[in-house]
N, C-alpha and C positions, 0 to 999 in steps of 0.2 A: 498429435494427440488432441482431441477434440473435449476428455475429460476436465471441469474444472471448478472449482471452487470459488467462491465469489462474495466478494465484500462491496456492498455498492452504499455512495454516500455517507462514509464514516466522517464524521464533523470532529476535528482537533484542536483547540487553542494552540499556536505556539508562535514562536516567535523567526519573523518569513519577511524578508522585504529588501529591496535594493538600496537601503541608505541606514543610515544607525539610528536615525529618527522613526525611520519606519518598522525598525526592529525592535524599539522599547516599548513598544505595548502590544502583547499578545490579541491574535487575531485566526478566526474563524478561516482551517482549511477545509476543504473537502476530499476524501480520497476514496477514489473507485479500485480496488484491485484484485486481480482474475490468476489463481495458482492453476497451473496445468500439471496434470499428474493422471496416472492411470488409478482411477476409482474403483476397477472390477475386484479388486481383492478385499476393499472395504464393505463394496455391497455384497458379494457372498459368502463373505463370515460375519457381518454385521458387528464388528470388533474394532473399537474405534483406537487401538492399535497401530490397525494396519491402514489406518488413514492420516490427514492433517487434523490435527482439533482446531474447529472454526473461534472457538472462543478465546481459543490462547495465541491463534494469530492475531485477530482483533488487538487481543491487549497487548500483543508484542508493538505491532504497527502503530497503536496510541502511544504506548510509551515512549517509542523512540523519537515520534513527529511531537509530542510536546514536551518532551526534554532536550528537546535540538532546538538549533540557533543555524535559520538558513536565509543566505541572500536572493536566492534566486528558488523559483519553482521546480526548475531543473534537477538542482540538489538535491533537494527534498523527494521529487519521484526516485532518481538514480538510489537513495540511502534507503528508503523504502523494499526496493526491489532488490540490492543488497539482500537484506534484513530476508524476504522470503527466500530468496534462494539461499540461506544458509540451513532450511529445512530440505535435507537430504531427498527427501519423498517428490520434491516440487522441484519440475525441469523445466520451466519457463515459467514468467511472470511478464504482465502485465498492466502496469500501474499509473492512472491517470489523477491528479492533484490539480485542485484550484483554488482560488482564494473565495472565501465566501463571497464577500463585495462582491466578485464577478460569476456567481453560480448560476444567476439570472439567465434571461435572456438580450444580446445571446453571451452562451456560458462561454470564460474564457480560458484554458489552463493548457496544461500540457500531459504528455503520456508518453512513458519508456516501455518498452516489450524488451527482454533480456530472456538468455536463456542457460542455461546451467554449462559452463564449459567443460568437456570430459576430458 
């Protein structure tokens, strides 16, 4: 399925890092992530229904990456992509996470693709 919804560059405070000193003070992610779903029933009813609503992923996705507590980048993509596939409509996700520090170049992070098991 080539349909897909897309959140690029969502910036997060939360708390991410491989040591407990690194995890007491909130810190700048970045998260890229791409829902795949069949769109053809939203675009010809125009009834946002029968779609994902992009704003209430957003804030599901912020709220969970800044109310978490993660050691590694890994966790944080996997709980992320979790979190989309618990919307019924979305049969694959994937979800790339970085730390700001490293968004530059070159950018450094990681990326899960997960798919809805049936």
């Amino acid at each position: 399925m080539a349909d897909r919804i897309f959140i690029d560059n969502l910036r997060v405070r939360c708390s991410v890092g491989a040591t407990e000193k690194e995890r007491l003070t909130p810190q700048d992610v970045l998260i890229d992530a791409s829902l795949f779903l069949d769109l053809r029933e939203a675009a010809s009813s125009n009834d946002l229904e029968g779609n994902v609503n992009y704003k209430e992923e957003l804030q599901r996705i912020s709220g969970f990456v800044s109310k978490g507590r993660f050691v590694l980048l890994e966790g944080l993509a996997e709980g992320v992509a979790s979190l989309c596939l618990s919307n019924p409509k979305v049969q694959r996700v994937r979800v790339r996470v970085r730390k700001g520090k490293y968004s530059g170049e070159p950018s450094i992070g990681v990326e899960v693709e997960r798919t809805r098991e049936r």
